[in-house]
N, C-alpha and C positions, 0 to 999 in steps of 0.2 A: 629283564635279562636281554642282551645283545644277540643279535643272529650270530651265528657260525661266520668266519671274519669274509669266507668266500663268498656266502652268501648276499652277507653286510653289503660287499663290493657291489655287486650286481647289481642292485635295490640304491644304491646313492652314486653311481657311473648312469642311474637309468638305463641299465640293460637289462632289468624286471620284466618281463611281459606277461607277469599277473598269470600265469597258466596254473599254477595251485601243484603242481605234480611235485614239487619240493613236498609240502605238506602231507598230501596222498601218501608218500613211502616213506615219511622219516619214524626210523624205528622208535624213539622217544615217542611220538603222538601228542607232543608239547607244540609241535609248527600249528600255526593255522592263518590262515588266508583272511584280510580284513580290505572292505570296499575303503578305500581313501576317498575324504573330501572331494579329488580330482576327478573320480570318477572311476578310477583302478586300481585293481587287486594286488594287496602286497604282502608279503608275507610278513609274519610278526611271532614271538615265540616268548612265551611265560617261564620255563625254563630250561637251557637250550644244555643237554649230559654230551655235545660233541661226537654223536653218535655217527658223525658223516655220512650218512645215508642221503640225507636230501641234495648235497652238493654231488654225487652220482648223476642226478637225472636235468640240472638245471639248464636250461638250454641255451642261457645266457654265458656261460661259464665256456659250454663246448657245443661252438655250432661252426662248425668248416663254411666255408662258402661254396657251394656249386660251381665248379668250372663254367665261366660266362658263356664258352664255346659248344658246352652239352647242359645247359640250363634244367632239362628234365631229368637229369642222371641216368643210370641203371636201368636197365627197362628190357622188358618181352615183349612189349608191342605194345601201341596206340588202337584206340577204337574211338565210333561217333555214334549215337544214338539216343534211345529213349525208354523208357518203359511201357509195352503195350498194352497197359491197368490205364485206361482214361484216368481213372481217379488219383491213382498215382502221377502220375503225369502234369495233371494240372495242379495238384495240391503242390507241389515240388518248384525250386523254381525254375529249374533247368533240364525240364524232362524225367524226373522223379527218378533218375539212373540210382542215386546214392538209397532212397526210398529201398526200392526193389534188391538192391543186394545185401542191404541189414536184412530186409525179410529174409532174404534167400538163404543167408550164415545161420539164422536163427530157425529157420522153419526146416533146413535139414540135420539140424542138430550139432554144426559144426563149432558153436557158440552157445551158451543158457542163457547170456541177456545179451546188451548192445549200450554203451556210454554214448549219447547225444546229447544233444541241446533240446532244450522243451520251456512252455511257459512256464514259468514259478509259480510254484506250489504256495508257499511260503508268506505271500506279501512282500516283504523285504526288497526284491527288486524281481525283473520284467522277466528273465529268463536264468536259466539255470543248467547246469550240467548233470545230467539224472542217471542212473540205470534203468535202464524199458527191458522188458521180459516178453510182451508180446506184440504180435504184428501189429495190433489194434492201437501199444502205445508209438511206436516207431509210427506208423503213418500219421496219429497226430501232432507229432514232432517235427514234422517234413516243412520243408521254408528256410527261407536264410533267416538269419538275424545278426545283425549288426550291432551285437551287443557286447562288452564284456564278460566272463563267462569265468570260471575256476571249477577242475577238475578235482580237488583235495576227499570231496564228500564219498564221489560214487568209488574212488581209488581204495579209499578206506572200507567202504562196504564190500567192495570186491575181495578185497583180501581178508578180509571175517568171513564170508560166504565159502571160497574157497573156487568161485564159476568162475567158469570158461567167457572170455567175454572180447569185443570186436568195438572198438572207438571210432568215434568219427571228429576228426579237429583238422585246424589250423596245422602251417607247418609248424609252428615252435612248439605245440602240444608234441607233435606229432616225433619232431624230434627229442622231444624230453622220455615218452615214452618208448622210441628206440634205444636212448641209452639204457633205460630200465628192462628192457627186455634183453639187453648184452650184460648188465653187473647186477640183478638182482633175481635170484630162481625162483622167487615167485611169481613174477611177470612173465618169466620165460611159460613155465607153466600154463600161468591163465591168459596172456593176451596172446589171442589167436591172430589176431587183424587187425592193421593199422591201416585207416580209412584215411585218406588227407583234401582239404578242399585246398585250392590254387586259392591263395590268398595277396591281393596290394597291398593291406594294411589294417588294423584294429582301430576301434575306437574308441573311444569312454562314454559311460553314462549319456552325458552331459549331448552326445552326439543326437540320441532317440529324445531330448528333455529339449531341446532347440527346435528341431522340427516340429516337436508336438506343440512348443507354444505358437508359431509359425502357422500350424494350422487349425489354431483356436483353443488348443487343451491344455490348459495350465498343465506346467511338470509336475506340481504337488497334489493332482488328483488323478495323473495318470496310471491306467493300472492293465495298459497292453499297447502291444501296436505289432504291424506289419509291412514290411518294408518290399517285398515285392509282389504287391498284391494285382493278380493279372485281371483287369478289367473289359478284356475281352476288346482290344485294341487292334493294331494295325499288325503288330510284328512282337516276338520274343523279348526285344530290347525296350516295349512300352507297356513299363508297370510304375504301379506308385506306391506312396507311402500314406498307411493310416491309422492316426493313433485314437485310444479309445479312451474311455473312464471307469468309474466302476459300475453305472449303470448299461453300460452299453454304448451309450452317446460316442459318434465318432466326431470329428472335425473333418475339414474338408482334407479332401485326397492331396498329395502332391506328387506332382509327376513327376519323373526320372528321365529328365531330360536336360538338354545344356542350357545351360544360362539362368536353371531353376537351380531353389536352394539345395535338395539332397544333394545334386553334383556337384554344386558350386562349392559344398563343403566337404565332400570328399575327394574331389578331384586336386584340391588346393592342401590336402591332407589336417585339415581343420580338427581339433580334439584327438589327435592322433598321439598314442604313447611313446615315449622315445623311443623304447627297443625296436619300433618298427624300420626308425629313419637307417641302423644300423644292418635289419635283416635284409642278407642276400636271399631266401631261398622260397623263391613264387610257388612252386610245383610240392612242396612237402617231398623233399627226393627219398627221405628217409621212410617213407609209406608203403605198404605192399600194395595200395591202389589210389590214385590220383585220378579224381573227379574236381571237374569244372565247366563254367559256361560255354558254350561253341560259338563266342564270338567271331564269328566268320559269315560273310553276308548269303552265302549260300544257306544256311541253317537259321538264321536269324529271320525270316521271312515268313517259318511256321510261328505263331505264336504261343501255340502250347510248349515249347520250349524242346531244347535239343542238349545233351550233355559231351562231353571229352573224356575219355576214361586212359589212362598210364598204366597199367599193368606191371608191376616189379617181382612180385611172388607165381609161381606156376599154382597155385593155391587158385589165385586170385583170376591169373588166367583160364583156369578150367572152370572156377565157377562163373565166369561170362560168359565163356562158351556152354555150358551145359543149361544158363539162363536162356540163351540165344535160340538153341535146340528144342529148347521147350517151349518155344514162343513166348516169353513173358520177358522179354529184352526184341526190340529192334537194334541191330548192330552192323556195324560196317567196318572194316579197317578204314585208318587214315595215316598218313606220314606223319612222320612228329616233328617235320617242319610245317607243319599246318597247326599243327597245337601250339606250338611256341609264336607263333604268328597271332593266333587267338587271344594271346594276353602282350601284345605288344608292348600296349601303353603302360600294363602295370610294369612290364618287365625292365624296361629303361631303368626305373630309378633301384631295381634289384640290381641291376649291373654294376653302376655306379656305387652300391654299397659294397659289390664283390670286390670293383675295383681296389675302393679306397681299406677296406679289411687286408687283403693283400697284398698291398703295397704300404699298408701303413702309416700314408699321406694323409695332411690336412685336411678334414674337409670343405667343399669351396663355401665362399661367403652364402650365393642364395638356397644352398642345403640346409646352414647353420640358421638363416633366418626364418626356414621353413619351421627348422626345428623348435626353434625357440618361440614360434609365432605358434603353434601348438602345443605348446604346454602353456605358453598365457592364455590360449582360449580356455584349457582346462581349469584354468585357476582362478578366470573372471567368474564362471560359474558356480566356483566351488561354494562360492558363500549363500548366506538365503535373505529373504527382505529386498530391503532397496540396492543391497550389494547384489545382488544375483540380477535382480528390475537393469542395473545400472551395465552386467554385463553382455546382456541380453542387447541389450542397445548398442553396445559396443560391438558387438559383433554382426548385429544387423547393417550398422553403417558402414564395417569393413564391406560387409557383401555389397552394397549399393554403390562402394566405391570402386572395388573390383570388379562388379557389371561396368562401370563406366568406361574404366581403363580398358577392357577388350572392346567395347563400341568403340573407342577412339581407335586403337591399334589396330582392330579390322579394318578400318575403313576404305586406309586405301586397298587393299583389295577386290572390295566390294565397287571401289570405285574402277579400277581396272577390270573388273570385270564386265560391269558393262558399258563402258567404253569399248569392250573388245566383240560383246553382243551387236552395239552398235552400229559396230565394222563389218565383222563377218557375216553379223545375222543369226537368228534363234539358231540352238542346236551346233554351234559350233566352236564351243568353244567346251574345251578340257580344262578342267580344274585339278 
């Protein structure tokens, strides 16, 4: 049986971004969410009664773009800070902000569980989207992951339960379940708090199964990894990535640095889903709080890490201050042209999607070739054997070749520079 025709659309335009919330609230309970070969979640339905429910919340369908000019939306104020739980703090990977205020929804009663990300249960794949009930589970959940993820499971537990409950996602989760909280009185009811992390972009599978062979651990015995794992380095911005097996056995670290692979392949948006090349919306504007890295070089020098919190709910805003008050948050106002500054790099190519969403225009040739150069990484890995050996190679020699091309393109600058040393002499020359 065919998806619902809107849905259909979505899922073959590749404007799917796999979030599962279609599935989570279709009144039928025929949807269900299935990983593809690619590496990403799509939805797929055994017998679809047209009940319209799932085309309500899909974010592909109905996502405005963020005016370019106020990129954060809506907002009661910006803050900077931390969590003052060492253990939260470092366990986390940007100051354990996001850690401490699931506790806080849940430990004053304002919520009965909390929807995040955690390692899978299950075997099937690396991580999962769970309902946690206690502090104990939320703090082992804490960490980024760079995973693909679908919310259909705990959506549907919630609504059998009948609890109060507080999410933390991406912006397109984020805005799927803001339409659900404006056309369906069940959500209005149970979700108390939309949590959103600043988000550049998704990845597939195939993103954590490249690194891990990269550093040593075949994808097909892999069965964990950690992507910003703080080694107790220089600064906030130097962590790496490490993936494990079933025994424990890890492979070597890789650092998160330029011109290494983690960045080389996200920075170039490698394995990345199409609905992302089309998302305008970095900040989750449709979230009652907005949590992100405090890329900014004044906070980036602690290394325990430092967060950016957006505040849109007075909810939201009194429980930071009343964290604050009771010492268990470090906090500080900051301008929110200082947070919008903080995600520069990602924000460029959000623009450029608001633009072209708005205007309606072509998009340009090297967008189209990003595009399209990310979903063929997806597809060389899709297979197993010597098909998957063959894309593995393929894409190692794109990276060795675009190392090459930025050595050559730097260079003259490199070479101007110090020629300019040269001249003027150490210390005197601005870059």
């Amino acid at each position: 049986m065919a998806l619902p025709e809107a849905l259909a659309g979505v899922v073959v335009s590749d404007r799917c971004c796999g979030c599962g919330a279609c599935a989570g609230v279709a009144a039928c309970g025929r949807l269900e969410m299935r990983l593809t070969p690619e590496g990403l979640w799509q939805p797929a339905v055994s017998e679809c009664t047209n009940c319209g429910v799932c085309e309500r919340v899909c974010p592909g369908l109905e996502s405005p773009a963020p005016e370019t000019a106020a990129p954060l939306g809506e907002h009661l104020g910006a803050c900077v800070g931390y969590s003052t739980d060492e253990r939260e703090r470092l366990r986390g990977s940007s100051g354990g902000l996001a850690t401490r205020v699931l506790k806080a929804l849940l430990e004053s009663g304002q919520v009965e569980a909390v929807v995040a990300v955690r390692a899978s249960e299950d075997g099937e794949r690396l991580f999962e989207a769970a309902v946690l009930r206690t502090s104990e589970e939320i703090q082992a959940a804490a960490g980024s992951k760079y995973y693909p993820v679908e919310f259909s499971r705990p959506l549907q537990e919630l609504r059998a339960s009948g609890e109060r409950f507080a999410l933390v996602g991406v912006p397109c989760v984020i805005t799927a379940l803001h339409h659900g909280r404006e056309r369906l009185p069940w959500l209005q009811r149970q979700c108390v708090a939309l949590i959103g992390l600043a988000c550049g972009h998704l990845v597939s599978t195939h993103y954590t199964a490249f690194l891990a062979e990269l550093s040593g651990v075949r994808a097909e015995g892999l069965s964990g990894a950690e992507y910003r794992r703080k080694p107790g380095l220089r600064s906030a911005v130097d962590y790496v990535f490490a993936a494990r097996v079933a025994d424990g056995a890890e492979g070597r670290e890789l650092p998160f640095v330029t011109g290494r692979a983690p960045v080389t392949l996200w920075t170039a948006r490698i394995f990345t889903p199409g609905a992302c090349f089309r998302c305008a919306d970095l900040f989750a504007a449709d979230a009652d709080l907005t949590l992100m890295d405090a890329w900014l070089p004044e906070y980036t020098a602690d290394r325990a890490g430092t967060s950016l919190a957006v505040a849109r709910s007075e909810a939201m805003r009194d429980l930071l201050e009343a964290e604050r008050a009771a010492g268990r948050l470090h906090l500080e106002p900051i301008a929110p042209e200082h947070v919008v500054r903080s995600q520069a790099g990602a924000l460029a190519s959000r623009r450029v999607a608001a633009e072209l969403r708005s205007t309606g225009a072509r998009e340009p040739l090297s967008l189209r070739w990003e595009r399209r150069r990310a979903r063929l990484s997806n597809r060389l890995l899709a297979g197993r054997g010597p098909r998957r050996r063959l894309g593995i190679a393929a894409i190692r020699a794109w990276m060795a070749a675009h190392r090459a091309w930025n050595s050559i393109w730097r260079l003259p600058r490199r070479v101007a520079g110090r020629l300019k040393r040269l001249v003027l002499g150490p210390g005197k020359v601005r870059t």
